[in-house]
C-alpha positions as CSV (number, residue, x, y, z in Angstrom):
1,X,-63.7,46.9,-66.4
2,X,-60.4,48.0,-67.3
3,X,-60.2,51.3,-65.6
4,X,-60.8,49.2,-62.5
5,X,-57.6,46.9,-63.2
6,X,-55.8,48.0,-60.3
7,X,-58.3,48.6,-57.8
8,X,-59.5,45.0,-58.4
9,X,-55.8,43.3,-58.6
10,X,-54.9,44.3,-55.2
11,X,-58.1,43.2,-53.9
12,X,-58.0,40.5,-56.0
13,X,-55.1,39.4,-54.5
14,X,-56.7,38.5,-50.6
15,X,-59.7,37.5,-52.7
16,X,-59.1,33.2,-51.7
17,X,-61.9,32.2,-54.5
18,X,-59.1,32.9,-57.3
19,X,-55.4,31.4,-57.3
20,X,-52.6,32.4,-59.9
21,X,-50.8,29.1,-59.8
22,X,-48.8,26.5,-61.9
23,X,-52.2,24.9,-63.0
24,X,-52.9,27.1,-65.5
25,X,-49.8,26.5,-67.2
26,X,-51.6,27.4,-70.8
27,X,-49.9,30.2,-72.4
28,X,-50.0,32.0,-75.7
29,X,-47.5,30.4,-77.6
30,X,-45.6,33.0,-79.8
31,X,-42.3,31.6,-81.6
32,X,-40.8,32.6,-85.0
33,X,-40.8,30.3,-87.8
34,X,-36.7,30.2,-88.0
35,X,-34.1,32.2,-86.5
36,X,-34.2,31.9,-83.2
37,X,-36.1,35.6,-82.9
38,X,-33.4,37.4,-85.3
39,X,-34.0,39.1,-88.5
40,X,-32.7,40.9,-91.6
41,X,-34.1,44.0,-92.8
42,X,-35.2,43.5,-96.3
43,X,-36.6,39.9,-95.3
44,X,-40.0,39.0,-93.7
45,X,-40.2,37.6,-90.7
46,X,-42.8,34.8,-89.5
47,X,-44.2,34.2,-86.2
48,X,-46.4,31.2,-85.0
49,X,-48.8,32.4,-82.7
50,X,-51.0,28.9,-81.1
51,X,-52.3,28.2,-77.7
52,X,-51.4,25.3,-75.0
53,X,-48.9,23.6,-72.5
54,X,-45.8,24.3,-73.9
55,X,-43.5,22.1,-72.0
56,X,-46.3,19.2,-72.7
57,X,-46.9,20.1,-76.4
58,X,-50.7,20.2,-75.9
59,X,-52.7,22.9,-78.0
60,X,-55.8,23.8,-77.7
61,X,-57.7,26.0,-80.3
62,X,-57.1,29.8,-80.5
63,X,-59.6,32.4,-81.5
64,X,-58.2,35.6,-84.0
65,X,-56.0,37.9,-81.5
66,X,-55.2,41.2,-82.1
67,X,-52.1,42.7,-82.2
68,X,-49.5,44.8,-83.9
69,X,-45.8,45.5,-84.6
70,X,-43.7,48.0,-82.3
71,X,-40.9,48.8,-84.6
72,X,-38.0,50.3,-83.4
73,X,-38.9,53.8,-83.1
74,X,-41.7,53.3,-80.9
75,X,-44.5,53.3,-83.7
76,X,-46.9,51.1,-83.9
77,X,-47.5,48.8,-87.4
78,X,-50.3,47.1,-88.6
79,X,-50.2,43.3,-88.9
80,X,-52.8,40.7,-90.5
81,X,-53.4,37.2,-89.0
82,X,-53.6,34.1,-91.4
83,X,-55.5,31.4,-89.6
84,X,-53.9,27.6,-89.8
85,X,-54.7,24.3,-88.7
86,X,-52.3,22.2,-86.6
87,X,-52.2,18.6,-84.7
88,X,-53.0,18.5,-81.1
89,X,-51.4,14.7,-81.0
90,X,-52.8,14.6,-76.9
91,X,-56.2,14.4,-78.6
92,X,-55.3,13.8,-82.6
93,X,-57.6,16.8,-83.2
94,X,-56.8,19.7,-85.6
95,X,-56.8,23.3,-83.5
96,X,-56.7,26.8,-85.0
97,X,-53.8,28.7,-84.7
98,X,-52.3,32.2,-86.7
99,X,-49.4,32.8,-88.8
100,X,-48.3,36.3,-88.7
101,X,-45.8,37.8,-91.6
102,X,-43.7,41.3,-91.4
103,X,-41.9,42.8,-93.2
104,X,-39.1,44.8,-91.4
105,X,-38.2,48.1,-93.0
106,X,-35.6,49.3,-90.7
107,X,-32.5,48.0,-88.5
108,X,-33.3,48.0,-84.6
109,X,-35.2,45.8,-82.1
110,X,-39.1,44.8,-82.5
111,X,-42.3,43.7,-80.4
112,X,-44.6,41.7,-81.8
113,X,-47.5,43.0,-79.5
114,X,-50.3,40.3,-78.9
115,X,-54.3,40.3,-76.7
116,X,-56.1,37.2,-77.2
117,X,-59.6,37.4,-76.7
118,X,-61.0,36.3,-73.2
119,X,-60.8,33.0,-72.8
120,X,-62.9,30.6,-70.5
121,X,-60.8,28.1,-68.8
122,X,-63.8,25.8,-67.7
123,X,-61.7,23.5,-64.9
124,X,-61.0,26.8,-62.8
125,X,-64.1,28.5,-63.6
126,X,-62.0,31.5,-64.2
127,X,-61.9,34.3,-67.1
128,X,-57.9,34.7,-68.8
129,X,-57.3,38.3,-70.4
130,X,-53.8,37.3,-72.0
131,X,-51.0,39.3,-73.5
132,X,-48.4,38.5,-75.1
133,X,-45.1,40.0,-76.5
134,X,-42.0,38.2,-78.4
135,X,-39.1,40.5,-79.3
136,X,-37.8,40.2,-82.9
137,X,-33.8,41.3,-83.1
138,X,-33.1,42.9,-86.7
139,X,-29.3,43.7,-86.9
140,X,-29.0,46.5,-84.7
141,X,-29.3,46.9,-81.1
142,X,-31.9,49.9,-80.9
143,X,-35.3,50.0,-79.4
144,X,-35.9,46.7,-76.9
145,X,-36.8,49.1,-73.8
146,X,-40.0,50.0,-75.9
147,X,-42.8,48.6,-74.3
148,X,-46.1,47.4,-75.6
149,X,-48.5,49.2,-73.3
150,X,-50.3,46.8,-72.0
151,X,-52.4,47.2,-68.7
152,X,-49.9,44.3,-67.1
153,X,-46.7,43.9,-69.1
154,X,-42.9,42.5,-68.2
155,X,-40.4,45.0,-68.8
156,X,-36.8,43.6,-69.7
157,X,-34.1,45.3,-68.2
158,X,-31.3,42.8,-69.5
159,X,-31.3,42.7,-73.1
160,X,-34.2,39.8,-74.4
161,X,-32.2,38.4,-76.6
162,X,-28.4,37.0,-77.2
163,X,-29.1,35.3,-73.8
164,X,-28.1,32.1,-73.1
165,X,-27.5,29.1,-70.9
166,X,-26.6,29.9,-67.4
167,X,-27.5,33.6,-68.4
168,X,-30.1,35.4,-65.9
169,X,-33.0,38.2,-67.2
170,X,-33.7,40.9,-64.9
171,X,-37.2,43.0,-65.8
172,X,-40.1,44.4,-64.0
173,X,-43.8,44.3,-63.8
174,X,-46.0,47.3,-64.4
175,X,-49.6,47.2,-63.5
176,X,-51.3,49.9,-65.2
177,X,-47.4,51.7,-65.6
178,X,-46.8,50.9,-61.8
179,X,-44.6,48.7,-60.1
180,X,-46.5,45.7,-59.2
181,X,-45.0,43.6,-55.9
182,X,-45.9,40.7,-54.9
183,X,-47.0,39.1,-58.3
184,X,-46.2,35.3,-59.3
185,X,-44.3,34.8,-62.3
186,X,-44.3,31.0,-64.3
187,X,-41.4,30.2,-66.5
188,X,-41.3,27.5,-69.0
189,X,-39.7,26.3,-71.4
190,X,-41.3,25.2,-75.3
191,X,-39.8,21.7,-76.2
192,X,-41.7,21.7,-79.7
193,X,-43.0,18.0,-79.6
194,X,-46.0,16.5,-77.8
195,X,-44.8,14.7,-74.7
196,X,-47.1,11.7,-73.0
197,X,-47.8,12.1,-69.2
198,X,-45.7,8.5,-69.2
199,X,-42.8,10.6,-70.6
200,X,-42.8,13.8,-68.6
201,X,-40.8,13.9,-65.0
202,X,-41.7,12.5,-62.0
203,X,-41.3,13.3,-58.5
204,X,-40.1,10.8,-55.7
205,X,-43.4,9.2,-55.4
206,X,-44.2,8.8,-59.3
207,X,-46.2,12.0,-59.8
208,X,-45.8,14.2,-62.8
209,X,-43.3,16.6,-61.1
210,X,-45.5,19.6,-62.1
211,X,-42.8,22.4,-60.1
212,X,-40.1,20.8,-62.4
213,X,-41.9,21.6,-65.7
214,X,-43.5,25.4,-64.4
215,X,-40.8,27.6,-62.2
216,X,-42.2,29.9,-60.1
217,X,-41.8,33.1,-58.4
218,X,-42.4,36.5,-57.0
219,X,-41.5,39.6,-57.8
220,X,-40.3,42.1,-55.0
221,X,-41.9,45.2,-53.4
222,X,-40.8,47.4,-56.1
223,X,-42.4,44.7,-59.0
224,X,-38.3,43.5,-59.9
225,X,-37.6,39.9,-60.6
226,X,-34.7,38.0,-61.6
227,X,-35.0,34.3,-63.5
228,X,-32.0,31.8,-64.9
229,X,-32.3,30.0,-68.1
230,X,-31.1,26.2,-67.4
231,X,-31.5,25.2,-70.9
232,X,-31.5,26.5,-74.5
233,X,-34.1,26.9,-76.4
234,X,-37.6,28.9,-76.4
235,X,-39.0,29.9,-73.0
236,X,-42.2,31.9,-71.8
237,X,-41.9,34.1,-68.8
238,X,-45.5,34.9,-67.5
239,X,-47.2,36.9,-64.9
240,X,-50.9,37.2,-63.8
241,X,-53.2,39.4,-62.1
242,X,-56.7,39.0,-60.5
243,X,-58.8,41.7,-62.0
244,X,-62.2,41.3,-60.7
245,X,-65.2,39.4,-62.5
246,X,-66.2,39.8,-66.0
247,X,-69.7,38.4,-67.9
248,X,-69.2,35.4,-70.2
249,X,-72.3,33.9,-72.2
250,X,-74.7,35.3,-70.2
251,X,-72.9,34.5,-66.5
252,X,-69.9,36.5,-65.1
253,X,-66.8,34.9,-63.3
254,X,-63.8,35.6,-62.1
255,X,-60.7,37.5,-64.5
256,X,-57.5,37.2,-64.6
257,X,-55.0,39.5,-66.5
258,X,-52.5,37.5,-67.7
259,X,-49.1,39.2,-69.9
260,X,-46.1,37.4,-70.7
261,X,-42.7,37.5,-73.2
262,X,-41.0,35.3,-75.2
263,X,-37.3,34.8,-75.0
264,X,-34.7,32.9,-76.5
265,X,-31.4,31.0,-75.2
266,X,-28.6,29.8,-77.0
267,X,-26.1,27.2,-75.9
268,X,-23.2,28.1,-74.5
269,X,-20.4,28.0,-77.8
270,X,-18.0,25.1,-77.6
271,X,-15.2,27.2,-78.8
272,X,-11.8,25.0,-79.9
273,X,-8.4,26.8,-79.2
274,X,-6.9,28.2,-82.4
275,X,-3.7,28.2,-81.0
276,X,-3.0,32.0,-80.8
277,X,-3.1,32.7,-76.7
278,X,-3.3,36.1,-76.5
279,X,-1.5,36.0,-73.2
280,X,1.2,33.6,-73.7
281,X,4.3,35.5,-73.8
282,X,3.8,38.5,-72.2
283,X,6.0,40.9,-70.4
């Protein structure tokens, strides 16, 4: 099936049965326990890896992904997944999710590397593949062009971390290691906290302004795209692919590659004069 991504994206693509839009605003949702995606070598770092709306704060249950670490020189490091149970307050139902620990031996820039098993979403009738990476900053600027290797994958060219508000990311998508035009890409941001349809934003005529809470857009003919960051905090950048059909308890329906990355934006620093103007008095 997978040796036939590429073949069936393209085709996928004029194929009207299957649409890549803001709907299906479930994502992997892969955010450190603390700081903000930074590390220290010496110290283990934690990741929270659940499934849902993150804008909304809805989760639904996750099944044991797969995955590893991408250190800094490229290599690829085992990880284990420790399952855990948190609130779904839309539905006051417990859901599975996975804590993942590492320990970072070295100074440089890190991928946690995720692929969730296939996952059935039953209102669009419709197969998700997902991947998922989040980039983990440990004191030294080394190794963030490294790439997971996934069949679909966003490639930062502007460094994925240190960003922040008002900042833009420029990357690329490579379908299996080409550029890939064309493609829709969501943004959207985590808040952390379940939010009540009566809460979220509404458009002119009292709808939940759905284009408000999932940005959208394409990526060029050579697979480029740009996106702006309006607010601080966790956000998801994702991009899918139509890939085809793929059997699922004993039927088959359509699949869709989905790969995304986690990024981080910090305010902008309210920084107070000192007093000591560099400029003032010069000749």
């Amino acid at each position: 099936m997978f040796r036939r991504l590429w073949f069936w994206g393209w085709v996928g693509l004029l194929w009207l049965g299957i649409g890549v839009g803001t709907s299906w605003a479930h994502f992997l949702i892969t955010v450190p326990s603390q700081g903000q995606g930074y590390g220290v070598r010496g110290q283990a770092l934690q990741a929270l890896v659940l499934f849902g709306h993150p804008f909304e704060g809805i989760l639904y249950d996750l099944k044991a992904p797969k995955g590893f670490m991408l250190t800094p020189d490229g290599k690829k490091d085992t990880i284990s997944f420790r399952r855990i149970e948190v609130r779904d307050y839309a539905s006051g139902r417990k859901r599975f999710g996975y804590r993942v620990e590492y320990l970072p031996t070295s100074r440089g820039d890190y991928y946690l590397c995720l692929s969730a098993q296939p996952y059935l979403n039953q209102e669009e009738e419709v197969i998700w593949q997902d991947h998922m990476k989040l980039p983990l900053h440990v004191q030294v600027e080394r190794g963030w062009e490294n790439r997971c290797g996934f069949s679909l994958e966003i490639v930062p060219l502007t460094r994925p971390y240190g960003l922040r508000v008002g900042q833009v990311l420029r990357a690329r998508v490579l379908l299996n290691g080409k550029p890939a035009p064309g493609l829709t890409v969501e943004l959207e941001k985590f808040n952390g906290f379940y939010i009540p349809d009566e809460k979220l934003p509404v458009d002119a005529y009292g709808r939940i302004n759905e284009p408000l809470i999932t940005q959208t857009l394409l990526t060029d003919d050579q697979g480029y795209f740009v996106v702006g960051f309006p607010e601080a905090g966790w956000w998801v950048i994702n991009v899918s692919v139509p890939a085809g059909k793929a059997p699922y308890a004993n039927r088959t329906f359509p699949l869709v590659i989905r790969s995304g990355m986690w990024v981080y934006v910090f305010p902008n620093p309210n920084l107070p004069s000192t007093g000591f103007e560099l400029l003032k008095g010069t000749r």
